[in-house]
Structure formats: structure tokens, C-alpha cells
C-alpha positions in Angstrom: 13.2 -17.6 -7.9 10.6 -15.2 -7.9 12.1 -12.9 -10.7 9.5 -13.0 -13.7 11.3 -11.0 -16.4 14.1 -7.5 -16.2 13.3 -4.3 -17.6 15.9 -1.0 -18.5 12.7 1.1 -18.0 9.5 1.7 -16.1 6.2 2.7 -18.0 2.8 3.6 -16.8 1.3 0.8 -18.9 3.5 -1.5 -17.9 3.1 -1.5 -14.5 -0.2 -1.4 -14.4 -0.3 -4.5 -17.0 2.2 -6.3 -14.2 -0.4 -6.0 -11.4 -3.0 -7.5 -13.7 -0.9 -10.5 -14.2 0.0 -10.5 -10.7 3.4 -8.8 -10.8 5.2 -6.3 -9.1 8.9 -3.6 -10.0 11.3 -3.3 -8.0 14.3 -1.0 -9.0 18.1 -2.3 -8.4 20.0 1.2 -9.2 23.4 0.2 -9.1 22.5 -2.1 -12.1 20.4 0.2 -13.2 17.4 -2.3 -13.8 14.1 -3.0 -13.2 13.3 -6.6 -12.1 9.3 -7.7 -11.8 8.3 -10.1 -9.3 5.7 -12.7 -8.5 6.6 -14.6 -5.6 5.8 -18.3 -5.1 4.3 -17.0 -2.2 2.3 -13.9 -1.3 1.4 -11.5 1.2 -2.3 -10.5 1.4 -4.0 -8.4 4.2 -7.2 -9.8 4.9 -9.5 -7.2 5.1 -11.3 -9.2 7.9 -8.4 -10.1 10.0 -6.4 -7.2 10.5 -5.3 -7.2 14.3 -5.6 -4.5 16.4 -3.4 -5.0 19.7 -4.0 -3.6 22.8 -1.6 -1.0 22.7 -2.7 0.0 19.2 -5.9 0.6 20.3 -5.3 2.6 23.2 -3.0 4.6 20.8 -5.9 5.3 18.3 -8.1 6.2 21.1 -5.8 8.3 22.6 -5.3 10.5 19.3 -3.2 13.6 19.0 -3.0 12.4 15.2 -5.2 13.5 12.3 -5.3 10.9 9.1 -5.5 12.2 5.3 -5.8 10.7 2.3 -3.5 11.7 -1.4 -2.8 15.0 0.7 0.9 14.4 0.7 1.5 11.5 -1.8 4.6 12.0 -2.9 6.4 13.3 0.3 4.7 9.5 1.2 7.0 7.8 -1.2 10.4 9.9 -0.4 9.7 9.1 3.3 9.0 5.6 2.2 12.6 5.7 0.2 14.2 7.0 2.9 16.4 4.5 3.7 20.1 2.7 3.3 19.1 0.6 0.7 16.1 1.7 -1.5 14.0 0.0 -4.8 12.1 3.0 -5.1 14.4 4.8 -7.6 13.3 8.1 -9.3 12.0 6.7 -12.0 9.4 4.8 -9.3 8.7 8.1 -8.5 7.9 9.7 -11.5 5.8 6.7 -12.8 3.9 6.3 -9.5 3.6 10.0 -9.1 1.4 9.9 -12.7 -0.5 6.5 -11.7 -1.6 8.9 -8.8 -2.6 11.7 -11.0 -4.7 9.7 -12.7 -6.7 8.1 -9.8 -4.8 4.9 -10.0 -2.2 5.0 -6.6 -3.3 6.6 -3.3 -1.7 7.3 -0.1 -3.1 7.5 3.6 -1.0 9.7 5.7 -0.5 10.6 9.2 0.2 13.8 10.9 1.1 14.4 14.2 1.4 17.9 15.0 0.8 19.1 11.3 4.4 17.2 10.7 4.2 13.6 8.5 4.5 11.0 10.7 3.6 8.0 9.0 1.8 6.6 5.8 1.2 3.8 3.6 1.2 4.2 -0.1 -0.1 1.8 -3.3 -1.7 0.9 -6.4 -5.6 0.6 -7.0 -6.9 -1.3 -9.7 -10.6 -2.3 -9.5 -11.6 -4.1 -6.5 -7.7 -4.6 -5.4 -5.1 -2.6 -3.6 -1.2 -3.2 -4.0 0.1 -1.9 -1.2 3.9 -0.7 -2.1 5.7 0.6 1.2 4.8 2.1 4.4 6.8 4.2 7.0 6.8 6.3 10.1 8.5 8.4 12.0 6.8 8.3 15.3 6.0 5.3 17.6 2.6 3.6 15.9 2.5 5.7 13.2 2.8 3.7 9.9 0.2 0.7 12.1 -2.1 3.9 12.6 -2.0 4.4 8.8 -2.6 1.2 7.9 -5.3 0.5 10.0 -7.4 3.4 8.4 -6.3 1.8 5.2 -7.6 -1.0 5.9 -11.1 0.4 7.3 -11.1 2.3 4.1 -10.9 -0.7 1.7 -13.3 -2.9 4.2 -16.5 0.1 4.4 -15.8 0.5 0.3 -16.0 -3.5 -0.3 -12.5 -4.1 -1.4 -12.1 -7.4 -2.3 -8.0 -7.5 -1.9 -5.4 -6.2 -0.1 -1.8 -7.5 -1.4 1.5 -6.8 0.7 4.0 -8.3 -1.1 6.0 -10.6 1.0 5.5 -11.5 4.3 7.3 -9.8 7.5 7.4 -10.1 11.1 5.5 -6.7 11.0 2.9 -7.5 8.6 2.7 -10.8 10.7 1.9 -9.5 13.4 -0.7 -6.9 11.9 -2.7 -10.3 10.7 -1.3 -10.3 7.0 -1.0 -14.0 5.6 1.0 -16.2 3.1 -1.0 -17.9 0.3 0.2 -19.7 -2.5 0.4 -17.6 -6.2 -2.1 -20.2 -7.5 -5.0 -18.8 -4.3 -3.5 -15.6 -4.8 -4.0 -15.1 -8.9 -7.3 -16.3 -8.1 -8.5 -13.9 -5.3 -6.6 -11.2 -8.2 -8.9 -12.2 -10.8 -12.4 -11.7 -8.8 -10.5 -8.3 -8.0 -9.8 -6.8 -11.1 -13.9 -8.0 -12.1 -15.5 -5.6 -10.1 -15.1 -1.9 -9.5 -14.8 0.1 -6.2 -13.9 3.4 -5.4 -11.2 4.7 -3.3 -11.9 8.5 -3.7 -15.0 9.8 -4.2 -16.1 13.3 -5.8 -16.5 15.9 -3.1 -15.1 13.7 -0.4 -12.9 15.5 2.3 -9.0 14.5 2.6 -9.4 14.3 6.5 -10.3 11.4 7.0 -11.0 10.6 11.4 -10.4 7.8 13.6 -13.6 5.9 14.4 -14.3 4.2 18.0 -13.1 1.3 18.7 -15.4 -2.0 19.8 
């Protein structure tokens, strides 16, 4: 079992304690508890080996979208909640809404005719993002999103990008299992170094580059 330890509540220092140590919330509300996880197996993004299909890219060069970044960060996490069944409660909310304030969670949205169609949200801790959720609400979108996530955390010299678990999606995107032994490893180098996600004067609007 991948359960580490149960919490009644989430803090700001808590969860940013859990990422150091390579753990991660999620919220069960009908029990009204927090569990934190650290799976015998992780989800990591190379920043290297994030696939582009075909279709993708002839969706990206098509365009008709314009990508932001931490314009719309928490409408990014209720579309991300937006769902039957849901671990982002509103505590998650709240907490992540004041990691965000303080330069510590981003998100990368998309727009498609000045409506959200699609983002990715997560944490950022030195040379590390923790990507939490993505969504999207037209055909592409949440790929689009991540893919200028990605290109974000490669240019800036990112040295990790964690997904959690593995899915099909993901998969298919290039994302990878590794063991929690390789994984606290790659964290460690991470959290040693510094990178910046945001910097001072930069524009939101960020806009999609040509593809080789």
C-alpha cells in the first residue's frame, strides 16, 4: 500500500514538507481525511521524452488557441475538480490557492476563444514540478497544455517532472514508471538546485513555438 500516514487537516507547511519527502494529499471527503501517498511506483515526465503525435502536432500548428500562465489558477483547479468523484476538496483549494500566492504552485492554461479549455496545474519546489491534475474541455486541449508545460520546464532546466501514477494518457504522452528508490533520488538533485518558473516582468501569454 502506498498510504504513508492520514491527516484531519491540510497545511501549507505540510504539504510542501510532503513533496520534499516525496509525498503527495489526496482528500477522501466522505471520511473527511486526508491520506498522503508515496507510491511504490512513480510517474515522472521526462522532460526529454515527451511525445508529440502526429495529430498533436498538426493541432498546435494549426492554433486557434492562445496559452497563459497563473492567469486563471484557480478556475484551473475547479475545472480540474469537476468531476464524479473528486480528491480535490475545498480545503485543497484553499491551501493550493496560497502555495500559489506565494510563487510555489503554477498553472498553464488554455483558451480557445477567450473560454478555458484546458490546463494543467502543480507544485514547484526548486528544480522539481509536481504536477497535480490536468483537464480540458475541448478535443487536445489539456495535451496542448501540457506540452507548453513541458517546453517551459525544459528551456528553464527543470530537472523533474512528477505525475503521480501512471495512466494510459500519460503513457501515451511519454511519462514513465520508476521505482520510489530512482525516484527519491532524481527528487533529491531537484530540490538542490533552483529554477524559476515565473520571472519578474515576464508576460502571462505565453505562444506556441514551431514545430521540428
Amino acid at each position: 500500500m502506498d498510504i504513508q500516514k492520514v491527516s484531519r487537516r491540510l497545511t501549507l507547511e505540510e504539504v510542501v514538507q510532503g513533496y520534499r519527502r516525496g509525498l503527495f494529499p489526496m482528500a477522501s471527503e466522505e471520511l473527511g481525511l486526508i491520506t498522503w501517498h508515496r507510491p511504490a511506483r512513480r510517474a515522472i515526465l521526462p522532460l526529454d521524452g515527451f511525445h508529440v503525435s502526429r495529430s498533436l502536432a498538426r493541432r498546435i500548428r494549426r492554433g486557434g488557441f492562445t496559452v497563459t500562465v497563473n492567469r486563471a489558477f484557480a478556475a484551473v483547479m475547479a475545472a480540474c475538480a469537476e468531476r464524479p468523484s473528486t480528491w480535490i476538496s475545498r480545503e485543497f483549494h484553499e491551501v493550493y490557492g496560497a502555495l500559489h500566492r506565494q510563487g510555489k504552485a503554477h498553472s498553464v492554461e488554455v483558451w480557445v476563444e477567450d473560454r478555458l479549455a484546458g490546463g494543467v496545474y502543480g507544485v514547484h519546489l526548486g528544480g522539481g514540478f509536481f504536477a497535480e491534475s490536468m483537464f480540458h474541455r475541448a478535443t487536445d486541449m489539456s495535451k496542448v497544455a501540457l506540452r507548453f508545460l513541458v517546453e517551459r520546464l525544459r528551456e528553464r532546466e527543470f530537472l523533474l517532472l512528477e505525475a503521480q501514477y501512471l495512466t494510459e494518457h500519460l503513457a501515451r504522452l511519454g511519462a514513465v514508471e520508476i521505482t520510489d528508490r530512482a525516484y527519491l533520488r532524481r527528487l533529491e538533485k531537484a530540490l538542490a538546485v533552483e529554477r524559476e518558473f515565473i520571472r519578474a516582468g515576464e508576460p502571462q501569454q505565453m505562444f506556441p513555438s514551431k514545430e521540428q
